[in-house]
DSSP file (Angstrom, degrees, kcal/mol; ACC not computed):
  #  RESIDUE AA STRUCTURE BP1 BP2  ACC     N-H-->O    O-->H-N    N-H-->O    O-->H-N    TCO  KAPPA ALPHA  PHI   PSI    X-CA   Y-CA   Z-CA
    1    1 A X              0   0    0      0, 0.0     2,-0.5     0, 0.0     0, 0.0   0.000 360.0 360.0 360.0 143.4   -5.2   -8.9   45.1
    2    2 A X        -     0   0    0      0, 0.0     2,-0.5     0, 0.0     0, 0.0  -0.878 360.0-152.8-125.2 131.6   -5.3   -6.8   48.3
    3    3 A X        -     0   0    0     -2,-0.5     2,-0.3     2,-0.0     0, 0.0  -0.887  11.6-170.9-111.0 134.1   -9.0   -5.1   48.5
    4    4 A X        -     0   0    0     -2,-0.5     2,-0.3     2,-0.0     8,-0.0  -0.725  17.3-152.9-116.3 167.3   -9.4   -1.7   50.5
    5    5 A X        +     0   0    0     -2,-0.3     2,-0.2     2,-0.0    -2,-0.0  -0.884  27.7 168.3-139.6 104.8  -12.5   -0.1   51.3
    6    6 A X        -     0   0    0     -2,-0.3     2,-0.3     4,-0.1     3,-0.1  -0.745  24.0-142.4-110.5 160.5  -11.8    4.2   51.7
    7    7 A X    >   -     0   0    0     -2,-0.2     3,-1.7     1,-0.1    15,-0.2  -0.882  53.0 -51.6-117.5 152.3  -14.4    6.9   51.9
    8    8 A X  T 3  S+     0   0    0     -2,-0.3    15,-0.2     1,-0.3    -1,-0.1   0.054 124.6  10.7 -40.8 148.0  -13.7   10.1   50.2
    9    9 A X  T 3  S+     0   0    0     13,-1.4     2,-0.4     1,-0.4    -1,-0.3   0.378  91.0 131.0  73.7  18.7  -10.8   11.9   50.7
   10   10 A X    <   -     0   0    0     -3,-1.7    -1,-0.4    10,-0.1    12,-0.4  -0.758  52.5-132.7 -89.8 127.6   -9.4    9.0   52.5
   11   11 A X        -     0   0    0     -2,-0.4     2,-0.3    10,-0.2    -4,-0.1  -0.157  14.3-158.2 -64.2 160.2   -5.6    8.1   51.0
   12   12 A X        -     0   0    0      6,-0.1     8,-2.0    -6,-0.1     2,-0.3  -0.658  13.7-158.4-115.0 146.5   -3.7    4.6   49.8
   13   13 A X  E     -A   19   0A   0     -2,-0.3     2,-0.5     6,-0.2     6,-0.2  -0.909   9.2-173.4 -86.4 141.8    0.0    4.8   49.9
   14   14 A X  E >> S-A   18   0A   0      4,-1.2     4,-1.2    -2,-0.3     3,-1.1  -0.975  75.5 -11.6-141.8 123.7    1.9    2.3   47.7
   15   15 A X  T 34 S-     0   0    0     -2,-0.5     4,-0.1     1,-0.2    -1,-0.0   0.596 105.9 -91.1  71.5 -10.8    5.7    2.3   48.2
   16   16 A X  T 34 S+     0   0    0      2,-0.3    -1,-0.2     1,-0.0     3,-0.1   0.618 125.1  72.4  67.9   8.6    5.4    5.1   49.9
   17   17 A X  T <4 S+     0   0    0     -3,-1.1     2,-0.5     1,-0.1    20,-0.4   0.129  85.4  77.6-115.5   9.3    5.9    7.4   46.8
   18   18 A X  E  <  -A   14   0A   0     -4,-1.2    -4,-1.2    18,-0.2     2,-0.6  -0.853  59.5-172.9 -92.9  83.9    2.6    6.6   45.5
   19   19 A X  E     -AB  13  35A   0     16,-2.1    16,-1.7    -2,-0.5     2,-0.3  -0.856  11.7-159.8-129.2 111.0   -0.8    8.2   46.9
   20   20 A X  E     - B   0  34A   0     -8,-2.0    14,-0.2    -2,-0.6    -7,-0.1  -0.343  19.0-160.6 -79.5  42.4   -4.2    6.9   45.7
   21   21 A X  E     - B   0  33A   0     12,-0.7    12,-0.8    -2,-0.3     2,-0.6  -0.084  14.2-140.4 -31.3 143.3   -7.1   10.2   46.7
   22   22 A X  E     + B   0  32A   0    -12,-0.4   -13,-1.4    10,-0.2    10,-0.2  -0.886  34.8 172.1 -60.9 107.8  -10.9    9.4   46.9
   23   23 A X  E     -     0   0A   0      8,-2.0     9,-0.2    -2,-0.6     2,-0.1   0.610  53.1 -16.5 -59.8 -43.6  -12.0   12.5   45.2
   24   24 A X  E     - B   0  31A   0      7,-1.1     7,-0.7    -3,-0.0    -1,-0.2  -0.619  58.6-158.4 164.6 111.5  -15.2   12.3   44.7
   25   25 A X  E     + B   0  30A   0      5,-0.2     5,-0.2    -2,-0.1     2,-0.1  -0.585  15.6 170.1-101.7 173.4  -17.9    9.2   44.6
   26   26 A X  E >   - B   0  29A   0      3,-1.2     2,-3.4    -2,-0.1     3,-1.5  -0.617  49.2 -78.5-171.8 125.3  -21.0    9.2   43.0
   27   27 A X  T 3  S+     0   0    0      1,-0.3     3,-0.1    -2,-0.1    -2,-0.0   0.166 117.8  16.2   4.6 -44.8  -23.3    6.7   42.3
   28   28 A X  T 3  S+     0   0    0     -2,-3.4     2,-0.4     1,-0.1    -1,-0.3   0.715 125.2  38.8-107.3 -49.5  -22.0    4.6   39.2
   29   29 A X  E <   -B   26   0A   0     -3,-1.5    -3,-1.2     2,-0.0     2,-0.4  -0.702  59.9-148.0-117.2 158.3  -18.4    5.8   39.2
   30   30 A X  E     -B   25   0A   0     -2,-0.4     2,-0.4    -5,-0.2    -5,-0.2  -0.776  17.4-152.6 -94.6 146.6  -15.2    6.8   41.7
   31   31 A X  E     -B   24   0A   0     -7,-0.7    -8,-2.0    -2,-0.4    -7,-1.1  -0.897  12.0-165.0-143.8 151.1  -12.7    9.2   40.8
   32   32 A X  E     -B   22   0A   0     -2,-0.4     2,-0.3   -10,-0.2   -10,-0.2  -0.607  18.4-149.2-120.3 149.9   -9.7    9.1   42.0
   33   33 A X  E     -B   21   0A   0    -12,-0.8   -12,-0.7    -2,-0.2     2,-0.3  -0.986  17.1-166.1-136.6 118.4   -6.7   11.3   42.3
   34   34 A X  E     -B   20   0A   0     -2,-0.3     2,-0.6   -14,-0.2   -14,-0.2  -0.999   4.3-162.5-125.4 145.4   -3.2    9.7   42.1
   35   35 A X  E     +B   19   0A   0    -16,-1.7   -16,-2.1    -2,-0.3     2,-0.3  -0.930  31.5 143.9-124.0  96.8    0.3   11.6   43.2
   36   36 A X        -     0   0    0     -2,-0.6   -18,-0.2   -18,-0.2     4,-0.1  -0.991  48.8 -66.4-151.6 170.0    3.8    9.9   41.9
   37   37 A X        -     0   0    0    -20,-0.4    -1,-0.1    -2,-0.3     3,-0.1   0.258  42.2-120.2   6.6 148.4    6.9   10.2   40.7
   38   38 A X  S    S+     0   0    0      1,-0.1    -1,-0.1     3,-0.0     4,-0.1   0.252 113.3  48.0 -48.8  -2.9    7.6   11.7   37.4
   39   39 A X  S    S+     0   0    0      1,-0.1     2,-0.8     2,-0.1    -2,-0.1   0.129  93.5  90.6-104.3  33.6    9.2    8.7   36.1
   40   40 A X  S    S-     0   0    0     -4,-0.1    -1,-0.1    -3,-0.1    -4,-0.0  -0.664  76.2-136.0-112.1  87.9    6.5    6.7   37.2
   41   41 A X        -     0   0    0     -2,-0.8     2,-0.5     1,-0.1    -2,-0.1   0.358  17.1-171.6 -51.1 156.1    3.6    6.3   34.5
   42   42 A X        +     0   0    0     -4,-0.1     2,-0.2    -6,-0.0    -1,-0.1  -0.585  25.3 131.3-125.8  79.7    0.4    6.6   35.6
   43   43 A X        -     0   0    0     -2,-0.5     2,-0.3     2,-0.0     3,-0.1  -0.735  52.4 -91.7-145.5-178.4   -2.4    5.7   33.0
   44   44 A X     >  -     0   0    0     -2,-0.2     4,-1.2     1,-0.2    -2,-0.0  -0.678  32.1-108.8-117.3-160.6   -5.2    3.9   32.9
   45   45 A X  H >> S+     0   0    0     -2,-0.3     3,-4.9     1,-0.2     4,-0.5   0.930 112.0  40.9 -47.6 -84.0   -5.8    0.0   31.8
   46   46 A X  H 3> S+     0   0    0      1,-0.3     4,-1.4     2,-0.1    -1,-0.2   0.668 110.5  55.5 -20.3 -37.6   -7.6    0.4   28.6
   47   47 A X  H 3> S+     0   0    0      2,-0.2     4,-3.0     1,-0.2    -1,-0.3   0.810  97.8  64.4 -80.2 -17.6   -5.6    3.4   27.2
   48   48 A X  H <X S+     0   0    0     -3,-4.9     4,-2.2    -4,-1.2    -1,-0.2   0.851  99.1  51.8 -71.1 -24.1   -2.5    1.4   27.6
   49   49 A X  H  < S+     0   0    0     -4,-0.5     5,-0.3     2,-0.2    -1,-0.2   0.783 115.1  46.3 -80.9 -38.6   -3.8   -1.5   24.8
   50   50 A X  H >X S+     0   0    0     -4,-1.4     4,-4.4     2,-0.2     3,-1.6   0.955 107.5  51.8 -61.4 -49.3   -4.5    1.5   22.3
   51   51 A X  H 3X S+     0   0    0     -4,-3.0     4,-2.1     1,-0.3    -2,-0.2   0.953 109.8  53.8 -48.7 -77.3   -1.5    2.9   22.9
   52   52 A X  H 3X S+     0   0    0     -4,-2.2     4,-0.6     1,-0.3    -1,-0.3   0.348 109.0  43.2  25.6 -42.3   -0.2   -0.4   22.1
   53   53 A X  H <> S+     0   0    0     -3,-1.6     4,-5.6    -4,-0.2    -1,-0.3   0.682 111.7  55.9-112.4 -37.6   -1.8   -1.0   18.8
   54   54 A X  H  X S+     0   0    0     -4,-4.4     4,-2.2    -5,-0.3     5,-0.3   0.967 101.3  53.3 -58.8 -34.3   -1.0    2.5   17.7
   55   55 A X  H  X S+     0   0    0     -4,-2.1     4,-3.0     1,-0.2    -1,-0.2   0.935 114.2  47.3 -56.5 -48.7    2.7    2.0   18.4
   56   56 A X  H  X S+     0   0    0     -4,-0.6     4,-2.0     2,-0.2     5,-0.2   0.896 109.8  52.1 -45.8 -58.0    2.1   -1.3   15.9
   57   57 A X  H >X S+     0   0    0     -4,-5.6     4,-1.5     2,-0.2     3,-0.6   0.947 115.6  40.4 -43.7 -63.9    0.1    0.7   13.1
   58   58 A X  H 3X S+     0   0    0     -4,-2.2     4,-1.1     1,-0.3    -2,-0.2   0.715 111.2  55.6 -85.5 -22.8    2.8    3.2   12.9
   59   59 A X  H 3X S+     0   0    0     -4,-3.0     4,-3.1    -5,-0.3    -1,-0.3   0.934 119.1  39.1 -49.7 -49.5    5.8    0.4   13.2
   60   60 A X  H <X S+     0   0    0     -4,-2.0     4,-0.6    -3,-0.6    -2,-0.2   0.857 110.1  55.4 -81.8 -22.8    4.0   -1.1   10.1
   61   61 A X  H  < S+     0   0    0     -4,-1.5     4,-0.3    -5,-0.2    -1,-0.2   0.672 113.2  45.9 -64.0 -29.4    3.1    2.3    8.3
   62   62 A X  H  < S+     0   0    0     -4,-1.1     3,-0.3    -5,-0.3     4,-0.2   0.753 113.0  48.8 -96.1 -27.2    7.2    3.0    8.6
   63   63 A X  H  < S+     0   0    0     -4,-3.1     4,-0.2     1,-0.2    -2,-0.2   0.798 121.2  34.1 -93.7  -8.4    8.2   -0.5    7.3
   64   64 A X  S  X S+     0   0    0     -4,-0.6     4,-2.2     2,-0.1     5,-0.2   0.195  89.0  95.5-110.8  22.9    5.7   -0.4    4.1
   65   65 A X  H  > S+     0   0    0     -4,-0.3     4,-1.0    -3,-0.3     5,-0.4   0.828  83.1  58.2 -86.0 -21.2    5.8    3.7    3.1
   66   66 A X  H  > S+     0   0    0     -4,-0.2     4,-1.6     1,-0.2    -1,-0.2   0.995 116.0  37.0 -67.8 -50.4    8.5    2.9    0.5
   67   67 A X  H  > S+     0   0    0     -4,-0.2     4,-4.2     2,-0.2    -2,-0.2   0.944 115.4  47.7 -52.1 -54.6    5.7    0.6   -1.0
   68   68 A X  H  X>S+     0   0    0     -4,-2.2     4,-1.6     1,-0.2     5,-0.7   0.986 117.0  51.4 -50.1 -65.7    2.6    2.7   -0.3
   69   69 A X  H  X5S+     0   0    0     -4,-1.0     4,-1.3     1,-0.2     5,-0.2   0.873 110.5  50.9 -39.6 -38.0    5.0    5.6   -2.0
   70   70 A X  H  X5S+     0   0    0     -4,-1.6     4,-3.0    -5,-0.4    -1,-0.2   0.918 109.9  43.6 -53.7 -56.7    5.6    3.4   -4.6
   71   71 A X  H  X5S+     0   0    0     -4,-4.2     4,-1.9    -3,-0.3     6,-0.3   0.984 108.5  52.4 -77.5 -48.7    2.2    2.6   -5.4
   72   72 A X  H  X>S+     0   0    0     -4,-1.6     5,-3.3     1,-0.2     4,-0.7   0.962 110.8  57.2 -38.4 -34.8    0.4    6.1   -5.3
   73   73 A X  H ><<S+     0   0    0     -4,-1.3     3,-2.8    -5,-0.7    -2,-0.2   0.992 109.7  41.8 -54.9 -51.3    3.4    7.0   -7.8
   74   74 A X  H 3<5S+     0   0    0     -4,-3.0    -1,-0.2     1,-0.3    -2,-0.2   0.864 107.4  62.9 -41.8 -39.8    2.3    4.3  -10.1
   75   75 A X  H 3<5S-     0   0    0     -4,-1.9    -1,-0.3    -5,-0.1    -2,-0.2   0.252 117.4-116.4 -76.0  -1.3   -1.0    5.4   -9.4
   76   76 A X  T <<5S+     0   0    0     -3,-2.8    -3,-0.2    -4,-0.7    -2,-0.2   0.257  87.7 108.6 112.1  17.1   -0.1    8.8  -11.0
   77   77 A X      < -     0   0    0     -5,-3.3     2,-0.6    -6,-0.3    -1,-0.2  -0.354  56.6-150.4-106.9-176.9   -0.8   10.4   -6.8
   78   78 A X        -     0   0    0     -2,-0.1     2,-0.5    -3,-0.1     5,-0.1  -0.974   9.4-130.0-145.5 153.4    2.0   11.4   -4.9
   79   79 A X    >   -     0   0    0     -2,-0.6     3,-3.3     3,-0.3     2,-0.6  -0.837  44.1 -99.6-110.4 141.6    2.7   11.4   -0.8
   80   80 A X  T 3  S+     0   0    0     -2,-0.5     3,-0.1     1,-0.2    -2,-0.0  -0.484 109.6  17.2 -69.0 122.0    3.9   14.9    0.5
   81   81 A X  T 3  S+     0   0    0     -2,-0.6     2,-0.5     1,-0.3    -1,-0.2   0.302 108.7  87.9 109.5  12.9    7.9   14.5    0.9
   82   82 A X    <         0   0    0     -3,-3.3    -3,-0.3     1,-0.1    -1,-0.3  -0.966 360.0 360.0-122.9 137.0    8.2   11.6   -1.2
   83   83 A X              0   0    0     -2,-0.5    -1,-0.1    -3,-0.1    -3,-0.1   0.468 360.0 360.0 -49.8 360.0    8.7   12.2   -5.5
């Protein structure tokens, strides 16, 4: 891991289409401003593992709605687009 030390408004470049801004420090937190690509995703750590499980709920919601549908019917309830 390669460690920099910038002061605000002081740059990184990474690839040389990639630019890392100091924005604005402030006691407890940085914030940061980053400039890339549009195909280049940009996000941060955390959000990427949520994303991640949601993509898994809704994979497991799409292989069991013929069941779920099934069972509200049974259940006299009905899911909107399903009979």
């Amino acid at each position: 891991m390669l460690v920099l030390r910038r002061r605000m408004g002081e740059t990184i470049v990474i690839g040389g289409g990639i630019e890392i801004e100091v924005m604005e420090i402030s006691r407890t937190r940085v914030k940061l401003g980053v400039t890339a690509p549009r195909d280049v995703p940009v996000a941060r750590k955390e959000t990427i593992a949520v994303a991640a499980e949601n993509r898994r709920a809704l994979e497991l919601v799409a292989e069991g709605a013929g069941e779920v549908a099934e069972t509200l019917r049974l259940l006299g309830l009905a899911l909107p687009g399903h009979p």
